[in-house]
N, C-alpha and C positions, 0 to 999 in steps of 0.2 A: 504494500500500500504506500505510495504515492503522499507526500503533504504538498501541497501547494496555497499561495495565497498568504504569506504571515502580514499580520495585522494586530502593532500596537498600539494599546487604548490610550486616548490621552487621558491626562488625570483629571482633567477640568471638563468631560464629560460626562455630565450628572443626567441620565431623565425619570423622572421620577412620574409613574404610574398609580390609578387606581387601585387598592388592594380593600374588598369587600373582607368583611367581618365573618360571613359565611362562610362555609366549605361547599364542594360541591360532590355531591354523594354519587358514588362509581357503581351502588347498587341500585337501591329503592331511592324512586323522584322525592326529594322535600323540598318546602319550600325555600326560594330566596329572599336574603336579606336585603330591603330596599335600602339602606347607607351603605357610605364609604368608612370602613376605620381609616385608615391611615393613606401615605401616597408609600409607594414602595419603588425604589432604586434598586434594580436587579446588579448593578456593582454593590452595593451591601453585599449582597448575598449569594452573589456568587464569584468575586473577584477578593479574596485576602490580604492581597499583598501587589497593588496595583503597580507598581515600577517591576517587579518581575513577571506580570503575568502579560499575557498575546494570545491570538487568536489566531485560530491556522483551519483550512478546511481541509478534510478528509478527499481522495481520492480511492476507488477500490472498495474491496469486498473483502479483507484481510480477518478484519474484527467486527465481521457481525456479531457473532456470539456475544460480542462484549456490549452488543445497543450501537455498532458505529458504522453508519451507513455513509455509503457514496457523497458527497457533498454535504456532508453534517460540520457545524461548526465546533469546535475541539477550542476549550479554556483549558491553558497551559499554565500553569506557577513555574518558574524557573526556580524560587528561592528552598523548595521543596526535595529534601532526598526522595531518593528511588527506594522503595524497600518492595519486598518480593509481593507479586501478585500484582504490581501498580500497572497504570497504565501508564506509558512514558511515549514520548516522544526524542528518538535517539537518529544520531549523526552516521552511517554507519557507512566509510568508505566513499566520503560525499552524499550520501543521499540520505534527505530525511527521511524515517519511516515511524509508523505509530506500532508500538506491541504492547504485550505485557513483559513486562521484568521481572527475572527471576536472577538470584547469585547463590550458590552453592560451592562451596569450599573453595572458595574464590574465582569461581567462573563464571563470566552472566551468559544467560539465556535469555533470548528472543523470542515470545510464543506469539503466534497468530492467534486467534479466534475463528478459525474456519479450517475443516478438515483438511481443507484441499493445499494449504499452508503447510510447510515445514518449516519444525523448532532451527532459529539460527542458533548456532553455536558462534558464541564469537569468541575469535581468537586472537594471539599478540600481534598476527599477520595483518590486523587489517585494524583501520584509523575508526576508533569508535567515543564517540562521547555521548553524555545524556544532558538534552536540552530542558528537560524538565517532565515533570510529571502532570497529564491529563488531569481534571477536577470536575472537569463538565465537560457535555454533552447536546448542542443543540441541534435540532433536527425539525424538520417540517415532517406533520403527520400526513 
C-alpha cells in the first residue's frame, strides 16, 4: 500500500461544529434531542499533539482488515513510539507504506491486513524508518 498526499494541519485551524447532547441509537429508533450542548473541534479530539501530527491518504487494499480502505484519510502523530500491534506508517527503502508493527527480539515486522499480503521482514539490508504511528481513520461510508 501506497501513501500519497501528506498534508500538515496548521495550528491556527480551529472549526468548530455542532455536537447535540443526544446519542444516536444503532438499535431501536428514540427520540432526538432538539438543542445543541456544546460546539465540538474535531482537532480536540482527534489530533494530540498538533506540531507532530499530518495527514496522509491511503492508497491500496493492504489493510482492510485493519478498517483502511483505498483513499481513507490516515491521522499520523509522529511524537508517538511504535509499540507492537500499532498501526504505523514506515519509510521502507524510499517508499512510504502503512502496516502494522511488530519487534520481537529485536527484529521488526511489517504485517499487512489482507491475506493476499506478505509479513515484511525487515532487514539491516535495507533503509527503514518509522514516520509515526496511525491514530485515526477517516473514510466516507
Amino acid at each position: 500500500m501506497k501513501i500519497t498526499k501528506v498534508y500538515k494541519p496548521s495550528q491556527s485551524s480551529k472549526v468548530e461544529l455542532p455536537l447535540y447532547t443526544g446519542s444516536v441509537s444503532a438499535g431501536f429508533p428514540s427520540p432526538a434531542d432538539d438543542f445543541v450542548e456544546t460546539k465540538l473541534d474535531l482537532n480536540e479530539h482527534l489530533i494530540r499533539h498538533p506540531s507532530a501530527t499530518f495527514f496522509v491518504r491511503a492508497s491500496g487494499d493492504s489493510m482492510i482488515g485493519a478498517g483502511i480502505y483505498n483513499k481513507d484519510i490516515l491521522i499520523v502523530d509522529r511524537s508517538l513510539d511504535p509499540v507492537n500491534n500499532a498501526v504505523v506508517i514506515a519509510a521502507l527503502d524510499g517508499e512510504l507504506i502503512v502496516k502494522r508493527f511488530y519487534k520481537k527480539n529485536g527484529h521488526v515486522f511489517l504485517v499487512a491486513e489482507n491475506k493476499d499480503y506478505k509479513t515484511m521482514d525487515v532487514t539491516d539490508n535495507e533503509t527503514f524508518s518509522i514516520w509515526g504511528v496511525v491514530t485515526y481513520v477517516i473514510h466516507k461510508l
